[in-house]
C-alpha positions as CSV (number, residue, x, y, z in Angstrom):
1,X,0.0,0.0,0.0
2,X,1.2,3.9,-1.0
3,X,0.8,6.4,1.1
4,X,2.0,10.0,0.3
5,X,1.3,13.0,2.3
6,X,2.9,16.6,2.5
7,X,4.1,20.0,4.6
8,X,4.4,23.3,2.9
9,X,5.3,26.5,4.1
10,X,4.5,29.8,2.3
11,X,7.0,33.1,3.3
12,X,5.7,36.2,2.8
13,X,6.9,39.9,4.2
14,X,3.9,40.9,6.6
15,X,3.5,44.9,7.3
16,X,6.0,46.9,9.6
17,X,7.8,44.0,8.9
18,X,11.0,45.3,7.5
19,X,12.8,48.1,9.6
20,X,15.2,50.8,8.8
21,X,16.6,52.5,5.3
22,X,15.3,49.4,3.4
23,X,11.5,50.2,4.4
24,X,11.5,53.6,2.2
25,X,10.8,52.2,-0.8
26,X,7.8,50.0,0.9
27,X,7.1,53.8,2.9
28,X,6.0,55.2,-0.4
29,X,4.7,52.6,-2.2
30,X,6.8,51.4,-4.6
31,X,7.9,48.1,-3.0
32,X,4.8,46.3,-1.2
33,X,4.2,44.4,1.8
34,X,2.3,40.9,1.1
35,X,-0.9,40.5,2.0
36,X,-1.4,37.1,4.1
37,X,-1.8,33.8,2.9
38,X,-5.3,31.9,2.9
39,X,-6.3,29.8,6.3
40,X,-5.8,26.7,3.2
41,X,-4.5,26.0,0.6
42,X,-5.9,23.9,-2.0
43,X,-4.8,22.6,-5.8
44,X,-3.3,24.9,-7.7
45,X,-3.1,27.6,-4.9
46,X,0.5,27.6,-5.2
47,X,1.2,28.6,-8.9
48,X,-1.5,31.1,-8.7
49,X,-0.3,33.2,-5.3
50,X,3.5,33.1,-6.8
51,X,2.2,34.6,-10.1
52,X,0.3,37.1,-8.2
53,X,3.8,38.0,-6.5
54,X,2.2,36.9,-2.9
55,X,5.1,35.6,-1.4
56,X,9.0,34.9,-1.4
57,X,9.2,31.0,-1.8
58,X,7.2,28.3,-1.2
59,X,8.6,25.1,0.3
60,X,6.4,21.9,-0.7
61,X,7.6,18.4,1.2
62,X,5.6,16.0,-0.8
63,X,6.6,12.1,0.2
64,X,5.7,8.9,-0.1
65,X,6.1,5.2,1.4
66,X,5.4,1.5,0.3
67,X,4.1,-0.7,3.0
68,X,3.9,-4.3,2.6
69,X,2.5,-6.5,5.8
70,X,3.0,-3.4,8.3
71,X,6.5,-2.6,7.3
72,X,8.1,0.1,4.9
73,X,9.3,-1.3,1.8
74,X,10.0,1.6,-0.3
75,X,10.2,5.4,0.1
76,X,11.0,8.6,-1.9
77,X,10.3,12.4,-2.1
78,X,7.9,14.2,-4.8
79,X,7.2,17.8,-3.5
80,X,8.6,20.7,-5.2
81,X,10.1,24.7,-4.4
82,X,8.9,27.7,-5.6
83,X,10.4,31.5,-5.3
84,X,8.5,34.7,-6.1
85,X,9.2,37.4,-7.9
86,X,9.4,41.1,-6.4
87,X,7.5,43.9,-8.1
88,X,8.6,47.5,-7.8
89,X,5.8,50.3,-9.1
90,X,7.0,53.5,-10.7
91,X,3.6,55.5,-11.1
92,X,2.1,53.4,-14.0
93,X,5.3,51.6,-15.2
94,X,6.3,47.9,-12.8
95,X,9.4,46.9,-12.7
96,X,9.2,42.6,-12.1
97,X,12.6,40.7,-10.6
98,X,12.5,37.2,-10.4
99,X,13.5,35.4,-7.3
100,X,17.1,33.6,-7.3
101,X,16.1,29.7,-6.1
102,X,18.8,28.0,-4.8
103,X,19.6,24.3,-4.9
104,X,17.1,22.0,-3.0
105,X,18.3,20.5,-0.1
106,X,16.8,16.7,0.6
107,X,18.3,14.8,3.4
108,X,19.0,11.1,2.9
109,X,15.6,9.5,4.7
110,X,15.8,8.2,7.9
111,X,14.4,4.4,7.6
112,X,12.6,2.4,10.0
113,X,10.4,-0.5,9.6
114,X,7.3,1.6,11.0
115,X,8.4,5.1,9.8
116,X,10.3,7.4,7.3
117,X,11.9,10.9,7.8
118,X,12.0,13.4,5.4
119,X,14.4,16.4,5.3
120,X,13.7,19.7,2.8
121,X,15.8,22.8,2.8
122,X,13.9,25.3,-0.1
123,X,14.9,28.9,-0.3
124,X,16.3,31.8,-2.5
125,X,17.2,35.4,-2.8
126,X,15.6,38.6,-3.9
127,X,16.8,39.3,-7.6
128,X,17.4,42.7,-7.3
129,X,20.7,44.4,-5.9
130,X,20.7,45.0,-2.0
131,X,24.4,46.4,-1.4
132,X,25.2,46.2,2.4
133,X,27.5,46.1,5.3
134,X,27.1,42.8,6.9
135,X,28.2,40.6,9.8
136,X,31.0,38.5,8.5
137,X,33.5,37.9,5.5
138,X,33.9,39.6,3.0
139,X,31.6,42.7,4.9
140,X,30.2,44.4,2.7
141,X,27.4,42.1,0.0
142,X,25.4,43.4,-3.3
143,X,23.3,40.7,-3.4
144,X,19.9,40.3,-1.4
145,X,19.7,38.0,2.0
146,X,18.9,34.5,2.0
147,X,15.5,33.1,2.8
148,X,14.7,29.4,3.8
149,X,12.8,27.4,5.5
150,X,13.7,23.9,6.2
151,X,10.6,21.3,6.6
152,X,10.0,17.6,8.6
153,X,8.0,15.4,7.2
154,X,7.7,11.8,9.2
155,X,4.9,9.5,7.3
156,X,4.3,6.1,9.6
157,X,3.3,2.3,8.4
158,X,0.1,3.1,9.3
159,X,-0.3,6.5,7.1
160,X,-0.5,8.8,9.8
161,X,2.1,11.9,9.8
162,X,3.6,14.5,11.4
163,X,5.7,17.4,10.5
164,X,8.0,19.9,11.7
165,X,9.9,23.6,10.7
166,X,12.7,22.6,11.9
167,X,15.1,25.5,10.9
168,X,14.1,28.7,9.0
169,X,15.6,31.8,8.2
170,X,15.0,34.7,10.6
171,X,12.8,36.8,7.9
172,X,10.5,36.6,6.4
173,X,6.8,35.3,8.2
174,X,6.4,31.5,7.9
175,X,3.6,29.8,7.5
176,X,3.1,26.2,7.8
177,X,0.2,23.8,6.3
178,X,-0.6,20.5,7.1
179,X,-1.5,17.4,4.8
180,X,-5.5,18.7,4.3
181,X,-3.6,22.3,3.5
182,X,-4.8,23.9,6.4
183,X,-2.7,26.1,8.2
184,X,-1.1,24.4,11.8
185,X,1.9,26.8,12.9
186,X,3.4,29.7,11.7
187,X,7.0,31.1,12.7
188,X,6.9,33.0,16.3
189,X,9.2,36.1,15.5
190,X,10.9,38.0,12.6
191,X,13.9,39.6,12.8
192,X,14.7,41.9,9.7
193,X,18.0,43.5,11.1
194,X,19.4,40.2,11.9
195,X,18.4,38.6,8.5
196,X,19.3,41.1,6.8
197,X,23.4,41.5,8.0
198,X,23.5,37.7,8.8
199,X,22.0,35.3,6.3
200,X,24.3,35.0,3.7
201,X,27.0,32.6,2.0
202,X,28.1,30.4,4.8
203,X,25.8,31.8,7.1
204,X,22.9,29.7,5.6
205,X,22.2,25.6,5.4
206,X,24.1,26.4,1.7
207,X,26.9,26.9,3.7
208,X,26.8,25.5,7.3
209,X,24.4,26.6,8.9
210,X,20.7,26.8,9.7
211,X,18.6,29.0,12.4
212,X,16.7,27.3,14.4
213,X,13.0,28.3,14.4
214,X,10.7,29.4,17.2
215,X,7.3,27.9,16.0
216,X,3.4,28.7,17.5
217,X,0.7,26.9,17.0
218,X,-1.9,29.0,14.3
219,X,-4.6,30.8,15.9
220,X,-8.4,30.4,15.1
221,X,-10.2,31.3,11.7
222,X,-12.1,34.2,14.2
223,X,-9.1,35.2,15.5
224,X,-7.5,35.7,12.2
225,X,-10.7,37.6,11.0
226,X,-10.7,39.9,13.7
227,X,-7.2,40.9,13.7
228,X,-7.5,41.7,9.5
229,X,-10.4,43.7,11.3
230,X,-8.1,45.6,13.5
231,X,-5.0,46.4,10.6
232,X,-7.7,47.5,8.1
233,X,-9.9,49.6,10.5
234,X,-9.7,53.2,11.1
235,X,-8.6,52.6,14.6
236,X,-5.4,53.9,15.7
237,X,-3.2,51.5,17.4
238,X,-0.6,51.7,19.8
239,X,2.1,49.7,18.9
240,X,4.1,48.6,21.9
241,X,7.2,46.4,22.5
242,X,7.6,44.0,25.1
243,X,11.3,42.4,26.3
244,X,11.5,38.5,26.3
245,X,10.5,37.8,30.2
246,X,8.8,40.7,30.6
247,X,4.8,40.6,31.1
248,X,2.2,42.4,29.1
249,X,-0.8,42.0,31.2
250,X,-0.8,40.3,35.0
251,X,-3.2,38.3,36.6
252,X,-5.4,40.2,39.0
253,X,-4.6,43.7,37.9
254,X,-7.3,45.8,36.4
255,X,-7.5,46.4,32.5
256,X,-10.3,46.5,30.0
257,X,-7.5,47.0,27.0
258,X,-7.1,44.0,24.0
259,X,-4.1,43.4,22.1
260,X,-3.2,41.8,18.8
261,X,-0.1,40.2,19.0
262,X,1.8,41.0,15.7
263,X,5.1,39.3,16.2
264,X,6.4,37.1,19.6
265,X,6.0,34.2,21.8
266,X,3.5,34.9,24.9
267,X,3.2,32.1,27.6
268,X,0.0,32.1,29.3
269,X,0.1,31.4,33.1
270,X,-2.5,31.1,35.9
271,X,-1.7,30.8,39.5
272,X,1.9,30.8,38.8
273,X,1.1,27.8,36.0
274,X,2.0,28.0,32.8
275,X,-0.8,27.1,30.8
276,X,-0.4,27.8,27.1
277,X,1.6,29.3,24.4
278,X,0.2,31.9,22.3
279,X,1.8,33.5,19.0
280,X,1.2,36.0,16.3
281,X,-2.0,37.0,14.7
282,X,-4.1,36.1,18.3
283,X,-6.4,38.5,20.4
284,X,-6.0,38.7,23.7
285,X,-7.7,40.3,26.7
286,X,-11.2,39.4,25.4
287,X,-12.3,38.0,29.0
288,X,-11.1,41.3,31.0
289,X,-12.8,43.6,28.1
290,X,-16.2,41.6,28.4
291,X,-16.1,40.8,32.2
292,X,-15.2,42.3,35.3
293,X,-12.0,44.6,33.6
294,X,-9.5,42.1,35.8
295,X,-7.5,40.4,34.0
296,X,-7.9,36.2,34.5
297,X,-4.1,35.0,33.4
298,X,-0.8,36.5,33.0
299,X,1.2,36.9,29.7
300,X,4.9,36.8,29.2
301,X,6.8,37.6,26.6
302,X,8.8,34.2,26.2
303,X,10.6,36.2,23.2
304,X,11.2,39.8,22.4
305,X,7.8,40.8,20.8
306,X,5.7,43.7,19.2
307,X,1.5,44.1,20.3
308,X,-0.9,46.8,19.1
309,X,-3.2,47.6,22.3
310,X,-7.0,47.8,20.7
311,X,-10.0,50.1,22.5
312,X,-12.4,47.3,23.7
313,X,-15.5,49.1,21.6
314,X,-13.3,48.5,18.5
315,X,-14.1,45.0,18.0
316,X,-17.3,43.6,17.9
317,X,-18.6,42.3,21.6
318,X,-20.2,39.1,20.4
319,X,-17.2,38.0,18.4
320,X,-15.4,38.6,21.1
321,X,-17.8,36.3,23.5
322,X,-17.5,34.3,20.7
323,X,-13.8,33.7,21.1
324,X,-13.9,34.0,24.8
325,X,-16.0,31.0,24.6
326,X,-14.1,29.2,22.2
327,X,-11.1,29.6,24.7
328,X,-13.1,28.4,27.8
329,X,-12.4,31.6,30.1
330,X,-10.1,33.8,27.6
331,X,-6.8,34.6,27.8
332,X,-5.9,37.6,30.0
């Protein structure tokens, strides 16, 4: 019997993403921010998002295994890479680079009689000029940063799977989809300043070394909708930063405030307990805005990370009971 399931993971450039002198040309609107990905992907999805220049690369870890009488007989890869193009707008004239792809990386598949591992390292480089200082030999590059991700994929005897982002450059966004193409984790953090002087030449699995990633778990289909709810309203936000260790809200205290996480690791713990992890793109505060202003959990920054507080009238109140619900008490 054949079974053959996959992982992909889409990297775009989310907004406010990138961070000093390179940003100008995003500033005033001739370089563009992607907008996200869908919650899933389906046939075809792929080809069509790169030709609408929706993200950097795409890294599909497509993989199959023969099993004869419960045991693995046969195994071998089929997925595929993709990198984007970049479009820079001129009032009515575009200027289109294509991506550099690099060399696909595929590990040697780690064999068992009940399971296989699969190992894929897909990335690329911007095709236009990026002339820099960066860390590192020879100091000073033309060429644009690297961007990877490298995928998991472990398909068992019995056709059950798992998978894994298991290194990944520090920018761009990473999303991650399952077998069914719906979307599981997503990378925690991005770091533009570090990408940007750091991955490059050996710096990079091309050379020899990768960047581990720090993965969350996707948030909720509501969730999403209500934070493209908060970056498209009218509502100013106030964008604050929050130091790895540091809390943002604390159990017991008094607050009424919501906050969209937009990049960073939260831990969420009650009565000194940590209870869950939460990541970018989630609400939280819905209980204290809807109940009592106190604030039911505490939540620290387990990296560096970036919130926007949101006015509690700003979002609809059933949405947000909604989500409270869906949670079982809310976080914070």
């Amino acid at each position: 019997m054949r079974f053959e399931k996959s992982v992909t993971a889409i990297s775009w450039i989310p907004s406010e993403a990138i961070q000093g002198m390179p940003k100008l040309p995003f500033e005033l609107g001739i370089g563009h921010y992607d907008e996200p990905p869908p919650d899933r992907l389906e046939a075809g999805d792929l080809e069509r998002l790169r030709d609408a220049d929706r993200f950097r690369e795409a890294n599909m870890l497509r993989a199959w295994v023969e099993v004869e009488n419960g045991r693995i007989v046969d195994c071998g890869y089929s997925g595929d890479a993709l990198v984007g193009s970049t479009t820079f707008r001129f009032g009515p004239k575009e200027i289109v680079f294509q991506g550099v792809p690099f060399e696909t990386i595929r590990a040697e598949p780690e064999v068992r009689d009940d399971s296989v591992r699969f190992v894929q390292t897909v990335g690329g480089r911007a095709g236009f000029p990026a002339p820099r200082r960066v860390s590192g030999k020879p100091f000073f590059r033309i060429h644009s940063a690297t961007a990877w991700t490298t995928l998991a994929l472990t398909i068992n005897a019995d056709g059950s799977a798992e998978h894994e982002l298991i290194g990944a450059s520090p920018f761009p966004r990473h999303w991650i989809y399952d077998d069914n193409g719906q979307l599981a984790h997503k990378s925690g953090t991005v770091d533009f300043k570090t990408w940007y002087r750091e991955s490059h030449g050996d710096q990079t699995p091309w050379g020899d070394e990768e960047s581990p990633a720090v993965v969350a778990a996707a948030e909720s289909e509501l969730e999403r909708a209500l934070s493209r709810q908060v970056m498209q309203g009218d509502t100013k936000l106030d964008r604050r930063k929050v130091a790895a260790g540091k809390t943002l809200v604390e159990q017991g205290h008094e607050g009424d405030e919501l906050y969209l996480i937009l990049d960073g690791v939260f831990a969420v713990e009650v009565d000194g307990e940590e209870v869950a992890e939460l990541g970018p793109g989630t609400i939280v505060g819905e209980r204290a805005a809807l109940v009592g202003h106190t604030r039911t959990a505490t939540l620290r920054a387990r990296t560096k990370a970036r919130v926007a507080a949101v006015p509690a009238d700003a979002l609809d109140q059933s949405a947000l009971a909604t989500l409270a619900r869906e949670r079982g008490g809310g976080e914070g």
